[in-house]
C-alpha positions in Angstrom: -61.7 13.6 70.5 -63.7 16.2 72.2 -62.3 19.1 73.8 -61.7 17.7 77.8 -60.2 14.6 75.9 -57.7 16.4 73.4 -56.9 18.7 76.7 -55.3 15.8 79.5 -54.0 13.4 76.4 -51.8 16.3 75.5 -50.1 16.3 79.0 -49.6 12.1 78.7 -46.4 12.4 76.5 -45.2 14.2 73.9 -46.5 11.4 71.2 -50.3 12.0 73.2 -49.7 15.4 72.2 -49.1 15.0 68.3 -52.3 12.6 68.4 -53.9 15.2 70.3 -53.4 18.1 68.1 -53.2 16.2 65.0 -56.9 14.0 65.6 -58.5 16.6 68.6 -60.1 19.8 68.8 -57.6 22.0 68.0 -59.5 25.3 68.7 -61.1 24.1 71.8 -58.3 22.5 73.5 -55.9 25.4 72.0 -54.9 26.6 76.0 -53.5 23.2 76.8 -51.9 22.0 73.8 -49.8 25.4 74.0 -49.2 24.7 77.4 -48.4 21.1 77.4 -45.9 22.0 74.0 -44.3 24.2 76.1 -43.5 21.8 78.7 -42.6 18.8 76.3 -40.3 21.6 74.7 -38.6 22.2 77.9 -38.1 18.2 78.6 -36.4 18.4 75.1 -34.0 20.9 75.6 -33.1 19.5 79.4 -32.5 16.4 77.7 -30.1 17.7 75.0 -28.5 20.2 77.7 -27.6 17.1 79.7 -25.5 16.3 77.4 -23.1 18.2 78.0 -23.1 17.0 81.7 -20.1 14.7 80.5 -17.5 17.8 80.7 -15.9 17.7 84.0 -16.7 20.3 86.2 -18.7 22.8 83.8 -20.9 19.8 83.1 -21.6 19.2 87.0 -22.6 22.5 87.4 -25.2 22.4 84.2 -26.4 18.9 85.3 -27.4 20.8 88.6 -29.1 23.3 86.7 -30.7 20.6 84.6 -32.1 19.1 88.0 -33.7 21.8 89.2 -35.5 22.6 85.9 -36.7 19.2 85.8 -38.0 19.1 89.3 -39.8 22.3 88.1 -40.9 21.0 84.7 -42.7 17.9 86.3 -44.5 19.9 89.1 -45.5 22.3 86.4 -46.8 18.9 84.4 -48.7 18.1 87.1 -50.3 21.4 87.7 -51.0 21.2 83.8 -52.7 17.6 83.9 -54.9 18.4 86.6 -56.0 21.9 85.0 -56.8 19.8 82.0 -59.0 17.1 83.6 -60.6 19.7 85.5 -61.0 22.1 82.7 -60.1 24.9 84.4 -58.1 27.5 82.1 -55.0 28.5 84.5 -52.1 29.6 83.2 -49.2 28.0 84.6 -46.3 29.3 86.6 -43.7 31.1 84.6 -44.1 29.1 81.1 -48.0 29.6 80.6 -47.0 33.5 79.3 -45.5 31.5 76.3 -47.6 31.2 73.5 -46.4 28.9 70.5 -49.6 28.0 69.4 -51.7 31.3 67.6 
């Protein structure tokens, strides 16, 4: 896959991003697949943190948490997925400072 290609299949789900960074250019596409890992990271943990949103009362108030980090995870996906398809290198809001990928 070349680089625009590896870049928005990344965003699609978190299997588009193993393809993407197992059978893509890695180096060119290095920006979003750090990016999108980020955000498929933080799906992950909202969806093991809503586990706990079984415990009465302390589990209300982290489901409510959880809510409001997905509403800000998907808006941040968004933002991603159009960067991608556009090719245009912006760092997103608040997680694009994180860098997993090297």
């Amino acid at each position: 896959m070349d680089k625009k290609t590896t870049s928005w299949v990344s965003y699609l789900t978190f299997v588009g991003w193993i393809v993407a960074f197992c059978a893509g250019d890695k180096e060119g596409a290095k920006f979003y697949l750090n990016q999108s890992l980020v955000i498929w990271l933080g799906v992950l943990c909202s969806y093991v943190a809503s586990m706990i949103a079984f415990i009465p009362l302390l589990g209300w108030l982290i489901s409510l948490a959880i809510a409001v980090v997905d509403v800000f995870l998907f808006v941040v996906w968004i933002m991603g997925l159009i960067n991608a398809i556009n090719q245009e290198e912006k760092e997103l809001p608040i997680i694009g400072a994180i860098k997993i990928l090297k």
